[in-house]
KETOR-651672 format. One line per field, with one value per atom (N, C-alpha, C): residue number from 1; residue in one letter; x, y, z. Coordinates in Angstrom, 3 decimals. Layout:
// KETOR-651672
pos = [NUM  ...]
code = [a  ...]
c1 = [X  ...]
c2 = [Y  ...]
c3 = [Z  ...]
END
This chain:
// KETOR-651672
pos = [1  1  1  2  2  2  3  3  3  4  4  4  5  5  5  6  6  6  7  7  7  8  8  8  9  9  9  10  10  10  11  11  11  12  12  12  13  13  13  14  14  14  15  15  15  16  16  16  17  17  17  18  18  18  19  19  19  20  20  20  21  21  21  22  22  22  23  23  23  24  24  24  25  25  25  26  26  26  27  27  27  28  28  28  29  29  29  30  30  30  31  31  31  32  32  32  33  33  33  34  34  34  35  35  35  36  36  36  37  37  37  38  38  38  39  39  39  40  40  40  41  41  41  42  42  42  43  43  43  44  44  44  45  45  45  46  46  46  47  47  47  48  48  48  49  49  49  50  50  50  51  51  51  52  52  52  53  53  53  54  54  54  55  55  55  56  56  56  57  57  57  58  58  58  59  59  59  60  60  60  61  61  61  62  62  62  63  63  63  64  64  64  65  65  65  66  66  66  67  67  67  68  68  68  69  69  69  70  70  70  71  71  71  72  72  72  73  73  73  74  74  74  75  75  75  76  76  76  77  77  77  78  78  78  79  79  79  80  80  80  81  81  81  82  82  82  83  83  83  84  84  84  85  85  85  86  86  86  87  87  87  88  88  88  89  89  89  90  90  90  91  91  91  92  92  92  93  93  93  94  94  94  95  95  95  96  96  96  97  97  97  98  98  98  99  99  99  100  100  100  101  101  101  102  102  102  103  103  103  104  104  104  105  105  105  106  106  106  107  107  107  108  108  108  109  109  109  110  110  110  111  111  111]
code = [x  x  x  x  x  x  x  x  x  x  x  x  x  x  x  x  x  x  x  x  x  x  x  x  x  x  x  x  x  x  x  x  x  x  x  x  x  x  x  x  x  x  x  x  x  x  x  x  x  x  x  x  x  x  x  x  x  x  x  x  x  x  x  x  x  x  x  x  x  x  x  x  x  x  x  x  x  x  x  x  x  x  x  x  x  x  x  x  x  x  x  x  x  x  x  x  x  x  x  x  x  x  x  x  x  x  x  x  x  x  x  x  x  x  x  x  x  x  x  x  x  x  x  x  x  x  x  x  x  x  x  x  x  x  x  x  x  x  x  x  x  x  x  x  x  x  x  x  x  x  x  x  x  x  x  x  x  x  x  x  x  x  x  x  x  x  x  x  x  x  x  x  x  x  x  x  x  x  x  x  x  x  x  x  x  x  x  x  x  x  x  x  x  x  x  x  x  x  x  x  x  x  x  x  x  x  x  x  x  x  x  x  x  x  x  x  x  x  x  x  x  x  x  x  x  x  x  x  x  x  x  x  x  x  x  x  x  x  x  x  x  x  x  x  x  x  x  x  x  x  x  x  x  x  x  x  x  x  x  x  x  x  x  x  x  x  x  x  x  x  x  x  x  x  x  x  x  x  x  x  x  x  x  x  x  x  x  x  x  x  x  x  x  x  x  x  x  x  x  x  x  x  x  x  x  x  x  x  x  x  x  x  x  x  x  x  x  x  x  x  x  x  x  x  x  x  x  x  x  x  x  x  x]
c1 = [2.762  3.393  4.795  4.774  6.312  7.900  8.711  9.202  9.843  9.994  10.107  10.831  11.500  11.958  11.646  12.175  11.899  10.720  10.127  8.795  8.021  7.087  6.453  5.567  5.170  3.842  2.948  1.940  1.355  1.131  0.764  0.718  -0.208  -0.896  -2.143  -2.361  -3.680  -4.130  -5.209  -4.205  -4.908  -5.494  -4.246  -4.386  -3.561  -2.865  -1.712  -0.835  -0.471  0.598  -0.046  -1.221  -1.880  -1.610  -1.934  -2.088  -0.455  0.087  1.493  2.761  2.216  3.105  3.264  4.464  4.470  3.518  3.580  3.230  1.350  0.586  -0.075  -0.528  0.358  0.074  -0.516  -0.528  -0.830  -0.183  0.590  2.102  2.218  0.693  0.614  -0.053  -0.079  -0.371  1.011  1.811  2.717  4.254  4.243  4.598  4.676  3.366  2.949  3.241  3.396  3.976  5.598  6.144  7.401  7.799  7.222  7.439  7.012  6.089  5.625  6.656  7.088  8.044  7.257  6.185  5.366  5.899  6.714  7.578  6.365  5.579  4.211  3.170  3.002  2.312  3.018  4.232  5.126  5.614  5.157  5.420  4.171  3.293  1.802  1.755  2.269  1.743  2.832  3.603  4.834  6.021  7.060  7.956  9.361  9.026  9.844  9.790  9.050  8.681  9.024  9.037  9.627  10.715  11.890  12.661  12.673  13.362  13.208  13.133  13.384  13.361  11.448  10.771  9.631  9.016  9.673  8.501  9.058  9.963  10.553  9.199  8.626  7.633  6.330  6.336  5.107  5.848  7.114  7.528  7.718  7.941  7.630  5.995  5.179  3.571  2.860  4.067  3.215  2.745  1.738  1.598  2.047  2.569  3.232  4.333  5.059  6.888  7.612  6.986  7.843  8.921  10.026  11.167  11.187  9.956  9.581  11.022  11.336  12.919  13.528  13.725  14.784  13.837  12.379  11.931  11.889  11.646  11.760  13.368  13.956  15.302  15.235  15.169  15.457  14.759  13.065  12.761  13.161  13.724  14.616  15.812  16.470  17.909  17.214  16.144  15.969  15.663  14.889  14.321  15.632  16.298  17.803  18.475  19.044  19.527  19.107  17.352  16.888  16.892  17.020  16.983  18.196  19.514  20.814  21.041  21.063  21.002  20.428  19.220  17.848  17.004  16.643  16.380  14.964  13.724  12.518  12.590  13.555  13.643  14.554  14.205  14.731  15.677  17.280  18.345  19.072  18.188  18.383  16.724  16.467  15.428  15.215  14.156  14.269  14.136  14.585  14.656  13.273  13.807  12.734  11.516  12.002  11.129  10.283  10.932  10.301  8.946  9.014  7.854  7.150  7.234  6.261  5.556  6.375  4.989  4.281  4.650  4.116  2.506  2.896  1.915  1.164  1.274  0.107  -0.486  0.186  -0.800  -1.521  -1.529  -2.332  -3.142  -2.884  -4.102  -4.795  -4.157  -5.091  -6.029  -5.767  -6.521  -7.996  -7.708  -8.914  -9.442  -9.456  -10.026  -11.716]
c2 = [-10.235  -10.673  -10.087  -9.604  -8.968  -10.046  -10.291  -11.478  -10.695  -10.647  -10.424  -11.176  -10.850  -11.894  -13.798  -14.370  -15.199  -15.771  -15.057  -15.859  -14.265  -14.921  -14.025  -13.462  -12.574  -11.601  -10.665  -10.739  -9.862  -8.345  -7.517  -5.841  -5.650  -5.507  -5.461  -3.992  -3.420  -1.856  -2.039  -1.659  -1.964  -0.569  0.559  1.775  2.161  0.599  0.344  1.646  2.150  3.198  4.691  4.919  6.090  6.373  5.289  5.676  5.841  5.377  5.690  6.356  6.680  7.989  9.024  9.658  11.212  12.456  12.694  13.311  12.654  13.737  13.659  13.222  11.914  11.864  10.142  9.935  8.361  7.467  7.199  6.363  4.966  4.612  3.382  3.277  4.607  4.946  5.292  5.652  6.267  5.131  4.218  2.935  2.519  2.486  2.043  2.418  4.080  4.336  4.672  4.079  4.047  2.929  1.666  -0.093  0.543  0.779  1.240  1.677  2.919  3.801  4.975  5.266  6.542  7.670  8.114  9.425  11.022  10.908  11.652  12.166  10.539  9.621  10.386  10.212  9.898  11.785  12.457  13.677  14.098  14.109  14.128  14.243  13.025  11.981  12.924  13.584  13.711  13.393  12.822  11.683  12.917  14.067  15.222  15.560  15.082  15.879  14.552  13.233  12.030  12.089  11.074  10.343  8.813  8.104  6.808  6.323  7.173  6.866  7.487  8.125  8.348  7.229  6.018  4.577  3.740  3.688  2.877  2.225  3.172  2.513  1.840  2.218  1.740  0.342  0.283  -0.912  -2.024  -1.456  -2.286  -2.744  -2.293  -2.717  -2.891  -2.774  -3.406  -5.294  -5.416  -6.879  -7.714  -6.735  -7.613  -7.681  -7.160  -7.166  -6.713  -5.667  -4.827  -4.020  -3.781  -3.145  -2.124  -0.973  0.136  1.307  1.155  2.384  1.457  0.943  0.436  0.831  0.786  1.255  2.663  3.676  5.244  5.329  4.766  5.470  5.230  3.872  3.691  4.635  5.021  6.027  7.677  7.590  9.220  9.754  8.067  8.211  8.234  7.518  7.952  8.840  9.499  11.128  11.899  11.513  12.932  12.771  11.175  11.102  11.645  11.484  12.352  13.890  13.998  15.564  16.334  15.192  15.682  15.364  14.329  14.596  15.139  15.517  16.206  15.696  14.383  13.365  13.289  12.656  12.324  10.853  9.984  8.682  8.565  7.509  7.419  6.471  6.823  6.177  4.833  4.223  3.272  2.723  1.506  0.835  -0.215  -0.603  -1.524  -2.982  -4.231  -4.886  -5.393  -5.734  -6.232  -7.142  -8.154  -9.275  -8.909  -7.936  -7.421  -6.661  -5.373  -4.939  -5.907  -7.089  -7.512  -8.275  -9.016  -9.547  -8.853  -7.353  -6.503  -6.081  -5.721  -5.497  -6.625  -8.055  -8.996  -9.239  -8.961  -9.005  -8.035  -7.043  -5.189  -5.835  -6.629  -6.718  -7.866  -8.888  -9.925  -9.473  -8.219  -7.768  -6.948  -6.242  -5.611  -6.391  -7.306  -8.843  -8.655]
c3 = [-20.411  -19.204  -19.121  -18.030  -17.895  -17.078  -17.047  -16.432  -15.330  -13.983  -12.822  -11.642  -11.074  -9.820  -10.089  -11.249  -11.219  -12.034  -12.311  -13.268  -14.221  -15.191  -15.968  -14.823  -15.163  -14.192  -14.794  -14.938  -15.152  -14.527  -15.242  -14.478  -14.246  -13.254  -12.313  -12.127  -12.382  -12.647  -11.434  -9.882  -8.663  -8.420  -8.786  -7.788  -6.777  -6.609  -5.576  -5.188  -6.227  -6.579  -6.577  -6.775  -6.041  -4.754  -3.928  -2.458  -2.050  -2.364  -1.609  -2.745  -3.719  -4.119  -3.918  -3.624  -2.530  -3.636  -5.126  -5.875  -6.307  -7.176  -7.750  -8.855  -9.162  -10.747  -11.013  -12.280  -12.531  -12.874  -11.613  -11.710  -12.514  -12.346  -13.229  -14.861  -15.269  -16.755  -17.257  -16.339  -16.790  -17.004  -16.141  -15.983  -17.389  -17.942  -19.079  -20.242  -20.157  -21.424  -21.244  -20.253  -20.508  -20.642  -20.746  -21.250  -22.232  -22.930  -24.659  -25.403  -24.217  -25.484  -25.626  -25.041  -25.676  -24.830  -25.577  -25.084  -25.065  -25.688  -25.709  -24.479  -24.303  -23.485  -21.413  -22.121  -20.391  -20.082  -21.251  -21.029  -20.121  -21.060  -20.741  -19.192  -19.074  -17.115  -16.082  -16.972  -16.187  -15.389  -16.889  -16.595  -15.694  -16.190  -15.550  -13.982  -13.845  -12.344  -10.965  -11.748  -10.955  -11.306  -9.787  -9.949  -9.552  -9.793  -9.571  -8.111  -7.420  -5.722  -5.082  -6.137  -5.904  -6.077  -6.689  -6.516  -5.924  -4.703  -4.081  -3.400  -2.941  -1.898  -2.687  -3.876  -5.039  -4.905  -5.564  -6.096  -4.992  -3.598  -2.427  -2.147  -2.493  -2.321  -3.459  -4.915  -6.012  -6.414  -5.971  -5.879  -7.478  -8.359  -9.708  -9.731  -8.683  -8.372  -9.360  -10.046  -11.379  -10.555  -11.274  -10.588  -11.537  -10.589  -11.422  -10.851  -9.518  -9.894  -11.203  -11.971  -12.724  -13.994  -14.184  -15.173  -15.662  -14.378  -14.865  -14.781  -14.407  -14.891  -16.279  -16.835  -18.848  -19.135  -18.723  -19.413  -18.814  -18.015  -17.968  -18.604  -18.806  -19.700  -21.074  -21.474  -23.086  -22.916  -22.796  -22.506  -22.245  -21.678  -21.898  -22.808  -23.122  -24.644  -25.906  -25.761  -26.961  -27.393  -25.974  -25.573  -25.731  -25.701  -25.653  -27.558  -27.959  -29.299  -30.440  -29.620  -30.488  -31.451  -31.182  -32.238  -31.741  -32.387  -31.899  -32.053  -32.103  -31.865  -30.814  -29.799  -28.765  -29.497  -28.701  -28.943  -28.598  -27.220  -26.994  -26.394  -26.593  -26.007  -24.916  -24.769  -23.429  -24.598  -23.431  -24.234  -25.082  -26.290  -27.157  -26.714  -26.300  -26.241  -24.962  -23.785  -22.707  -23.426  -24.425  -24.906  -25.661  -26.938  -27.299  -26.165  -25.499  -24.012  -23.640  -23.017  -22.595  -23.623  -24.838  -26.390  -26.500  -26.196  -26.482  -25.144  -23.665  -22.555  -22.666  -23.167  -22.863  -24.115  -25.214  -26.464  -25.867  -25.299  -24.643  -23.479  -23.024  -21.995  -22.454  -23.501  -24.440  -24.907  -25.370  -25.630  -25.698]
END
């Protein structure tokens, strides 16, 4: 569960974010591995080729009210920090307790 405008929420894998993203990609896999941390993962999806104003309109019609511009920016600033210090550990993280909720809703969901 992610905590949001007021209450926990779950992340809902509608598709929502297909239909109204200006680009081609899988905005809501990619979502995902930037709450993870999978710097791999967010290359892959192509965390390079967005900016945070490309999900204004996702994050307006995402029915889980994630404040996804505020999420690809943390993961664009780790991604340049790492890139600027040259490290394969990202230098700063999102908060803690935000990813383990995140890690036991995605394991309660494979269930």
């Amino acid at each position: 569960m992610l905590v949001s405008r007021g209450g926990e929420r779950h992340m809902i894998m509608s598709g929502e974010y297909d239909r109204v993203l200006p680009m081609d990609i899988y905005g809501e896999y990619l979502i995902k591995s930037i709450i993870a941390g999978n710097i791999d993962s967010q290359e892959q999806l192509g965390i390079y080729e967005v900016s945070p104003e490309d999900f204004a309109l996702a994050e307006f019609v995402d029915s889980s009210k994630l404040p996804l511009q505020k999420i690809v920016r943390e993961g664009l600033d780790i991604l340049r920090k790492r890139e600027f210090i040259g490290s394969d550990e990202p230098t700063i993280t999102f908060n803690y307790s935000f990813q383990i909720k995140f890690l036991r809703m995605l394991s309660a969901v494979s269930r």
